[in-house]
C-alpha beads as a LAMMPS data file, in Angstrom:
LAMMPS data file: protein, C-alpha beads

70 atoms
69 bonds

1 atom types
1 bond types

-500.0 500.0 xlo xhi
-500.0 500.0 ylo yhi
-500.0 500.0 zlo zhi

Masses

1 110.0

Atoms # bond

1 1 1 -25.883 -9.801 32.311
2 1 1 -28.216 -6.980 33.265
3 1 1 -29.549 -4.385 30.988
4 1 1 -27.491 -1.811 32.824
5 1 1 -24.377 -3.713 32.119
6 1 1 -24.775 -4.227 28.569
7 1 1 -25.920 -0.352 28.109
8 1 1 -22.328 0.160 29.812
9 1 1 -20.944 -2.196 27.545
10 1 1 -22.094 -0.791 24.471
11 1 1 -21.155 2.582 25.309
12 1 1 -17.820 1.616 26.066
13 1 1 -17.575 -0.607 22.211
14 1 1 -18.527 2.909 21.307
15 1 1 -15.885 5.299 22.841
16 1 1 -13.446 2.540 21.988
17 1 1 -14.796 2.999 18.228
18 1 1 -14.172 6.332 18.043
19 1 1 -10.968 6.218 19.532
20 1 1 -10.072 3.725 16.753
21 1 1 -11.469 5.649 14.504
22 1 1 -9.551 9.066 15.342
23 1 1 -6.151 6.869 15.906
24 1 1 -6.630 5.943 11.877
25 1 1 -6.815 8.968 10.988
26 1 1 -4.054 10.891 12.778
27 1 1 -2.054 7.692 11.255
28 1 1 -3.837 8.614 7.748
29 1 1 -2.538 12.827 8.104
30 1 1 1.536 11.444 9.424
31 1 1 2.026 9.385 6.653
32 1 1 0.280 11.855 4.050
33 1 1 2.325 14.450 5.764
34 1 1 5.378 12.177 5.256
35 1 1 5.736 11.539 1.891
36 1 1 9.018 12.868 0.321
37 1 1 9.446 13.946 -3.137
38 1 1 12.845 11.883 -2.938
39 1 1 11.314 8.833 -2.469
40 1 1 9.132 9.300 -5.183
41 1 1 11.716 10.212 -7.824
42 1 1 13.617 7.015 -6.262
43 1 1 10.617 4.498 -6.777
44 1 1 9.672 5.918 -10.230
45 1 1 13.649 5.361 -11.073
46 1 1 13.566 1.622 -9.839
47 1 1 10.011 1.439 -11.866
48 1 1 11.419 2.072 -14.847
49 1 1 14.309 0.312 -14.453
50 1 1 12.180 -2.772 -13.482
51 1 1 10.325 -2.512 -16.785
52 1 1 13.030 -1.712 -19.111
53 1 1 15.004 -5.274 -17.208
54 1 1 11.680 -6.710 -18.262
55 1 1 11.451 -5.605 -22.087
56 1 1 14.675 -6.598 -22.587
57 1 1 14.210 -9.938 -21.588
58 1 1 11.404 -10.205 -23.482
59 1 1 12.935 -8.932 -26.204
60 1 1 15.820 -11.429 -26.054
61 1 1 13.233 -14.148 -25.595
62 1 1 11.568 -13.154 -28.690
63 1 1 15.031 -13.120 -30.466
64 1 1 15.687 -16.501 -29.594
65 1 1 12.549 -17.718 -30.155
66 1 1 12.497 -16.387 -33.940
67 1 1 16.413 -17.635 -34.683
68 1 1 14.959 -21.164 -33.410
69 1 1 12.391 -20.824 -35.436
70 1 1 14.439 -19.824 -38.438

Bonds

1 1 1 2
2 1 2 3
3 1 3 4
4 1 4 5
5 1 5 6
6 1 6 7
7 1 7 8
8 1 8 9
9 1 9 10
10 1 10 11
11 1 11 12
12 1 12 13
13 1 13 14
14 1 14 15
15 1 15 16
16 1 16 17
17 1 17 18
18 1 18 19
19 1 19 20
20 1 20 21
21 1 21 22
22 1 22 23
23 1 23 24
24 1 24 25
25 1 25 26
26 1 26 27
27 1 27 28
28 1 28 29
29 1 29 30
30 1 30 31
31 1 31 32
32 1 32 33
33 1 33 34
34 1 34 35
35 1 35 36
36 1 36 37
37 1 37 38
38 1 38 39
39 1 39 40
40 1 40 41
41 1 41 42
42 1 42 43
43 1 43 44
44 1 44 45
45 1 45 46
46 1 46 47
47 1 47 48
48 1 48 49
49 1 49 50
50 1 50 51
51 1 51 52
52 1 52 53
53 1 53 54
54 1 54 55
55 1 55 56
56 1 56 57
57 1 57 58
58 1 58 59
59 1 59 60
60 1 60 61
61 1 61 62
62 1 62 63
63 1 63 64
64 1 64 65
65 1 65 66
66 1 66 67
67 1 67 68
68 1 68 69
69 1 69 70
């Protein structure tokens, strides 16, 4: 490979890395640009509904644990 080729070649990795580079970012702005307040509210719900499911449980496991123990 001549020097002239590889000069081409790097160029090119360049251009190709800012292409990339500008492609994650346009991605980056849509999906900041498509959060919705709805979803949010949604995922917050199932959040706490995950975690109270979860105290529970543990609260029952405690219970049993302590009338075992009893």
């Amino acid at each position: 490979m001549t020097a002239m080729e590889r000069s081409e070649l790097q160029e090119l990795l360049v251009r190709i890395d800012e292409r990339v580079k500008a492609i994650q970012e346009d991605i980056r702005e849509i999906n900041q640009a498509r959060q919705c307040a709805s979803h949010q509210v949604k995922i917050r719900t199932l959040e706490r509904l995950v975690w109270g499911c979860l105290a529970g449980v543990a609260g029952l496991g405690a219970r049993i644990v302590w009338e075992t123990l009893k």
